[in-house]
C-alpha positions in Angstrom: 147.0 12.0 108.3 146.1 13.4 105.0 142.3 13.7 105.8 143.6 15.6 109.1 145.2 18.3 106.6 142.4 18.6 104.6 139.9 19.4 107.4 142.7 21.7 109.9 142.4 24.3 107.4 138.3 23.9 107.2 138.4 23.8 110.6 140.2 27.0 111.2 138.2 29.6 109.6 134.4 27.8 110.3 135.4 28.4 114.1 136.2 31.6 114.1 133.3 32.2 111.9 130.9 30.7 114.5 132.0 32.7 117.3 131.9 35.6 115.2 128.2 35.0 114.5 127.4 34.2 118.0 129.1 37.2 119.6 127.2 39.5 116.8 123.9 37.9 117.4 124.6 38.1 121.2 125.8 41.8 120.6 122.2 42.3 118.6 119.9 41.3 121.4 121.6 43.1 124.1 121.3 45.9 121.9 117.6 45.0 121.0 116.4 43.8 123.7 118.8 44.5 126.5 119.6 42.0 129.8 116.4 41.5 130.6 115.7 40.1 126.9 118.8 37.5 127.0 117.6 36.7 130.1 114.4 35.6 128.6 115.8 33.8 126.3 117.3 32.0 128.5 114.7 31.2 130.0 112.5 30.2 127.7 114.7 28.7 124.6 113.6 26.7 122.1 113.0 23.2 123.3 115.3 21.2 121.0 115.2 18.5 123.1 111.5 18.3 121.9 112.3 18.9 118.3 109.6 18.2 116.0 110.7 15.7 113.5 109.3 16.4 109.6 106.3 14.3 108.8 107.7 11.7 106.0 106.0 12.4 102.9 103.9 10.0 101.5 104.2 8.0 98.8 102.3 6.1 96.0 100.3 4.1 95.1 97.9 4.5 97.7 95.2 2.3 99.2 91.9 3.5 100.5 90.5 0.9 103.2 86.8 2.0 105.0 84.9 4.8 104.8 81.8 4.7 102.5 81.7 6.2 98.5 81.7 9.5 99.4 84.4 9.3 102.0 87.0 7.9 99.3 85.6 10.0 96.9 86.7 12.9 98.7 90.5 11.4 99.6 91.2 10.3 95.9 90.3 13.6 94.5 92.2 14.9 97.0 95.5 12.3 96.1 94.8 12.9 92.7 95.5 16.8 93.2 98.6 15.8 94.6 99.4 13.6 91.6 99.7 10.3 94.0 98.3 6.9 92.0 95.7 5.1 93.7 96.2 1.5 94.0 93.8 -0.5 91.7 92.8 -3.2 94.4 94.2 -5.8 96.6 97.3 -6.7 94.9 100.7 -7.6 96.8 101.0 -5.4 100.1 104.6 -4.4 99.0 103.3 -2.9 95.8 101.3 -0.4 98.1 103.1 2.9 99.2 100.6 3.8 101.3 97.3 2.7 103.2 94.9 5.0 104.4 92.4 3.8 106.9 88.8 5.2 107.4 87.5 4.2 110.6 89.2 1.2 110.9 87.0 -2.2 112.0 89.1 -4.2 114.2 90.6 -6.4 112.0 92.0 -3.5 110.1 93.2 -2.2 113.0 95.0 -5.2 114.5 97.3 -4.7 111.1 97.9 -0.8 111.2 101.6 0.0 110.8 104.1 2.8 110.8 103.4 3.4 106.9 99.3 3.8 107.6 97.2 7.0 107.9 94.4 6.9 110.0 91.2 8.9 109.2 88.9 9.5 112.1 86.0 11.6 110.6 83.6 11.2 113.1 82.8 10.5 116.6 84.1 7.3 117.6 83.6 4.7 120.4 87.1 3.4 120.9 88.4 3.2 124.1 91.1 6.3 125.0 93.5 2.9 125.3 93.0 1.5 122.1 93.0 5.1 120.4 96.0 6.2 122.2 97.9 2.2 120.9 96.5 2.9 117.9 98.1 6.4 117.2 101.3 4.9 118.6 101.5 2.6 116.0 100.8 4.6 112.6 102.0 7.0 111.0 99.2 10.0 111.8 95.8 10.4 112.9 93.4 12.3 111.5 90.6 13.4 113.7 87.2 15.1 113.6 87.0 15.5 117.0 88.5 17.8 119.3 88.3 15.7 122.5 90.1 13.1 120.8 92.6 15.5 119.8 93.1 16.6 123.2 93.6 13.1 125.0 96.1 11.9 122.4 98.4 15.0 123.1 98.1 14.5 126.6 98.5 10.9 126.1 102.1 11.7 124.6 101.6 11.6 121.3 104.2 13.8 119.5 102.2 16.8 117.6 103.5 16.4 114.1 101.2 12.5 113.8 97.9 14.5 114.7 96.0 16.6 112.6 92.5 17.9 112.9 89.8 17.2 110.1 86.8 19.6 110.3 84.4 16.5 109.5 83.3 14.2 107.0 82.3 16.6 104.6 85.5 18.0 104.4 87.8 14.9 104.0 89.3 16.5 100.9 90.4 19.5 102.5 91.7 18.0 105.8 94.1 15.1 103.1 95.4 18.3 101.8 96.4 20.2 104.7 98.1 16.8 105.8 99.8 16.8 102.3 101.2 19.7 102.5 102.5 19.3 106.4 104.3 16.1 105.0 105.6 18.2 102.1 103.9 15.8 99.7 102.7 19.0 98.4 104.2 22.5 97.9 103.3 24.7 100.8 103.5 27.8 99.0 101.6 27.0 95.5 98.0 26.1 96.3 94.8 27.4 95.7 92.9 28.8 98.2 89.6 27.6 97.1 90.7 24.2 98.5 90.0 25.7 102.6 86.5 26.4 103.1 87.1 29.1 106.0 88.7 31.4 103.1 85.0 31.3 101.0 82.5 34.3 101.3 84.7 36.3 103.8 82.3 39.0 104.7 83.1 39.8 107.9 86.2 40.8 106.5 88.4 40.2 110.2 90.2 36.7 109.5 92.3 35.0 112.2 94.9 32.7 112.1 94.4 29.5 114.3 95.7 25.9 114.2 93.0 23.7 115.6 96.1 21.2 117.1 96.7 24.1 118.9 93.9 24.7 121.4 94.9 26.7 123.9 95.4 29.2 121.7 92.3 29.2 120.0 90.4 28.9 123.3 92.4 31.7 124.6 91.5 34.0 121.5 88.3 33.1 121.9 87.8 33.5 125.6 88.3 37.4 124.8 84.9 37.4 122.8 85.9 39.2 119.7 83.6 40.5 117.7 83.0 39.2 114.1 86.3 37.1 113.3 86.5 34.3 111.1 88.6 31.4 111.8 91.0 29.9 109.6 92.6 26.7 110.0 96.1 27.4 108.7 98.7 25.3 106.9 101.1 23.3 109.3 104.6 22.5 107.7 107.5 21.6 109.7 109.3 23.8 110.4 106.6 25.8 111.6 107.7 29.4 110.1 106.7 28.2 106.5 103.4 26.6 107.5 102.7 30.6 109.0 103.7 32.2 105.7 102.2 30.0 103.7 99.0 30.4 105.7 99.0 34.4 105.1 99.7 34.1 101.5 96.4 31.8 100.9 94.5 34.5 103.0 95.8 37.1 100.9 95.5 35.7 97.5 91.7 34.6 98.8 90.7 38.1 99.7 92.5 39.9 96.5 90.3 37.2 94.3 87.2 38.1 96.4 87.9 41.9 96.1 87.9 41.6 99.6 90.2 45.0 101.4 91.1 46.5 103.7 91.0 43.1 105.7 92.4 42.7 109.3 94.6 39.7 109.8 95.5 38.7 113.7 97.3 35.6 114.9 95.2 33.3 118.1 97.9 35.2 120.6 96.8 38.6 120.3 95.7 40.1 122.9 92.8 43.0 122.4 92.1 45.5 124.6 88.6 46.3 126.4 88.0 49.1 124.1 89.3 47.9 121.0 86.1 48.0 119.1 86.4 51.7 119.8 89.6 52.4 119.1 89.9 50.6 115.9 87.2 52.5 114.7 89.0 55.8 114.9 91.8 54.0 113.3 90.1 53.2 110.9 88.6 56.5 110.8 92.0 58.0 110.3 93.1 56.0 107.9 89.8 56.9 105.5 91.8 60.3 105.6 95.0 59.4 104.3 97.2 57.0 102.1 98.2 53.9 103.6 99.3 50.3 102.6 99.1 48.4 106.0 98.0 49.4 109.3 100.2 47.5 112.1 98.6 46.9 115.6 101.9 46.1 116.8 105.8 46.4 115.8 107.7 43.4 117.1 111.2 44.8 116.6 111.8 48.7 115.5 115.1 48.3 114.1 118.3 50.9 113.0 116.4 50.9 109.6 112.8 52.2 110.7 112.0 55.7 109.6 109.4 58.2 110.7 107.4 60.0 107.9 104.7 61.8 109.7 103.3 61.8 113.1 99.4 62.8 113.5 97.5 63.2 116.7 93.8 62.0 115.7 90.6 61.6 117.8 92.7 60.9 121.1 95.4 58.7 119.3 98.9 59.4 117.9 99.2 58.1 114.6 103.3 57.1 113.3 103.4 56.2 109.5 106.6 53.9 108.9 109.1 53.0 106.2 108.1 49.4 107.4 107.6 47.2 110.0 107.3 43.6 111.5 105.3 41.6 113.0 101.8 39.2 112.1 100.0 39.5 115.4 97.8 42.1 114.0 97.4 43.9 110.6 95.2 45.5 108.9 95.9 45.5 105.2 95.0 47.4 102.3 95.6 45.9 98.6 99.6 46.6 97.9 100.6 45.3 101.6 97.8 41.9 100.7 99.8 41.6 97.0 103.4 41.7 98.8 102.2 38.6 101.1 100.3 37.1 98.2 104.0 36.8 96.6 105.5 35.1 99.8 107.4 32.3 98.3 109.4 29.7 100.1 112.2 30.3 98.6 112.8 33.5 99.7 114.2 32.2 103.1 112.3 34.8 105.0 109.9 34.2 107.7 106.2 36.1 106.7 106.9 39.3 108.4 110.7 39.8 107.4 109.6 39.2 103.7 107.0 42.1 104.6 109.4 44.4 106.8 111.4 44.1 103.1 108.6 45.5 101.1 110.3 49.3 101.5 107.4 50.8 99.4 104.5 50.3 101.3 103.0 53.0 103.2 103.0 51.9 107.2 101.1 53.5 110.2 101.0 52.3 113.4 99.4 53.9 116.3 101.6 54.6 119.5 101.2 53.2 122.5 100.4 50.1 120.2 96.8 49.0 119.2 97.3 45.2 120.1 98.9 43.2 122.5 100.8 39.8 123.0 99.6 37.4 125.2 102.5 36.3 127.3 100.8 33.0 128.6 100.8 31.0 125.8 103.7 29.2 123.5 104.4 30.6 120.0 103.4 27.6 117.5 106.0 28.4 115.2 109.0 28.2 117.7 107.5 26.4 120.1 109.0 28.6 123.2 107.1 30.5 125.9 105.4 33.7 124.9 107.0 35.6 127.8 110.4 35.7 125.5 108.8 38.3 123.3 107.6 40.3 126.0 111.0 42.5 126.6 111.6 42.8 122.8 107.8 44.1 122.3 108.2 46.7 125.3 111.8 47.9 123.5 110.6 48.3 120.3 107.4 50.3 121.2 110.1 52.5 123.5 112.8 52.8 120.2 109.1 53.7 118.3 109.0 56.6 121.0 112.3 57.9 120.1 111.8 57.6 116.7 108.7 60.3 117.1 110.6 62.5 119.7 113.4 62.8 117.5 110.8 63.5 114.5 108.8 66.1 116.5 111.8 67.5 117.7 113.3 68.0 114.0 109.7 69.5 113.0 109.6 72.2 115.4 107.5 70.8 117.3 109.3 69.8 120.7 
């Protein structure tokens, strides 16, 4: 009876609370986005009944079975970086945190358990069966090759025990982007250096692509874009952090190369025929004026968005911003690559709310919008159908529009 007192009282005003937050959140989409957005979101909603559960982290002292010299070279360094012991030798199994396997013999195999990783650097002649018992029954899989990758998904193997290594020669890299997924590491506090697609980017056009994603990478690519690197982000669970962090080691790696303006796009954008053409006036334009970020396309224009000046250049109309939101295609200049260089995860924000924040950059966009958002695939990060964004996209570019009438129209120029 006592406990019931105690918790009527907590019960009363978290209630309220709720339904307070759900009516203005309800209330901020129909205002956003309108009926045709809630109905979206309705119909595409985020499948909890699919949630991803967090990797466990792992945990020392950790054994290194297979692989030759170099390939445990390459792992310890890479456990060593992450300040995890290595177990001296065979010693009493329940002394060992962790076993990592390198291409497994059979009778290594036959003992794989939930607490073993299992490294796959290279082509391998397993049976889809075997691979598919095998993945079932450890913890993760890390593999080379992206067949393999393929037939485990389809095989049902949740997404969050299989993780893509770029090869054998780049076994420390691959353990480090699986010790950060499992949080072993800090997502938001290492080094660029350690990813080899962020080395030497000359081509100066960087997109972001998660290789245990490939429809979306075989979509970006199926556009044939012109001179873009690819970068194998950071997963982390949930997926938001894993795209923030991602951003801030491509920022931090171009600012230490002296490498801006740079353009950062996402594997879901969607470029028009003539893009190469129109980003070069764009970039044209902005050779003329002061700018911190060019965005190729504002997600959501909110109540706080501001128009500063309106230009009609080469064919295009150019809007410079207060802000803006959105990752699916940027082009940044120094200040807006510092601000996501400073993303930390302890701000709580998602990448491009911690940017919209950053009130002091100088934002242009062009209107209608540069880029586009490919409505056919599913967002990595919340895992729902593409299609959800489209209504919210086509309101904000129209809220965009008002912004400029209403700008034009206090300029005298109606």
């Amino acid at each position: 009876m006592s406990m019931h007192r105690h918790l009527m009282p907590l019960l009363s005003t978290a209630l309220p609370r709720r339904l307070h937050q759900g009516t203005a959140r309800l209330l901020a989409v129909l205002r956003h986005e309108g009926i045709r957005g809630l109905y979206d979101r309705v119909r595409y909603p985020k499948p909890f009944w699919q949630r991803q559960h967090h990797p466990a982290r792992v945990i020392g002292p950790v054994m290194i079975h297979g692989g030759d010299d170099a390939d445990r070279d390459q792992i310890a360094r890479a456990l060593q970086d992450a300040g995890l012991p290595l177990a001296a030798g065979p010693q009493d199994p329940t002394s060992i945190g962790t076993v990592i396997h390198v291409d497994p013999a059979l009778f290594d195999r036959i003992r794989i358990t939930q607490n073993d990783i299992v490294v796959l650097p290279g082509p391998t002649s397993l049976p889809e069966g075997e691979l598919l018992l095998l993945a079932t029954r450890c913890r993760a899989v890390l593999i080379s090759c992206p067949d393999i990758l393929s037939r485990l998904q389809r095989g049902g193997i949740p997404i969050e025990r299989i993780f893509a290594l770029k090869g054998r020669h780049a076994l420390h890299e691959g353990i480090t982007r699986y010790l950060i997924a499992t949080r072993t590491i800090p997502a938001d506090r290492q080094d660029w250096r350690t990813f080899s697609d962020l080395h030497h980017l000359s081509l100066r056009r960087l997109c972001l692509s998660l290789p245990e994603t490939p429809a979306r990478r075989e979509s970006f690519l199926a556009g044939k874009p012109e001179n873009f690197t690819l970068f194998d982000g950071i997963r982390a669970f949930p997926g938001w952090i894993g795209a923030a962090a991602s951003f801030r080691l491509m920022a931090r790696a171009c600012l230490d190369q002296g490498i801006f303006p740079v353009l950062f796009c996402e594997d879901d954008v969607e470029l028009p025929a003539d893009f190469e053409h129109r980003f070069q006036v764009v970039e044209a334009y902005l050779g003329k004026c002061d700018w911190d970020l060019f965005s190729g396309l504002l997600t959501d224009v909110g109540p706080e968005y501001r128009v500063t000046k309106v230009t009609r250049y080469e064919g295009q109309t150019f809007v410079h911003l207060n802000r803006c939101v959105g990752m699916v295609f940027g082009l940044y200049n120094r200040a807006a690559l510092e601000a996501l260089a400073s993303w930390g995860e302890d701000s709580g924000l998602t990448i491009d709310r911690y940017l919209e924040g950053s009130e002091d950059l100088e934002i242009v966009t062009t209107l209608p919008f540069l880029a586009g958002h490919s409505d056919q695939l599913t967002s990595s990060v919340w895992r729902f159908n593409n299609q959800r964004y489209r209504n919210m996209i086509c309101n904000s570019e129209a809220r965009l529009s008002q912004l400029v009438a209403a700008y034009r129209k206090a300029e005298g120029h109606a």
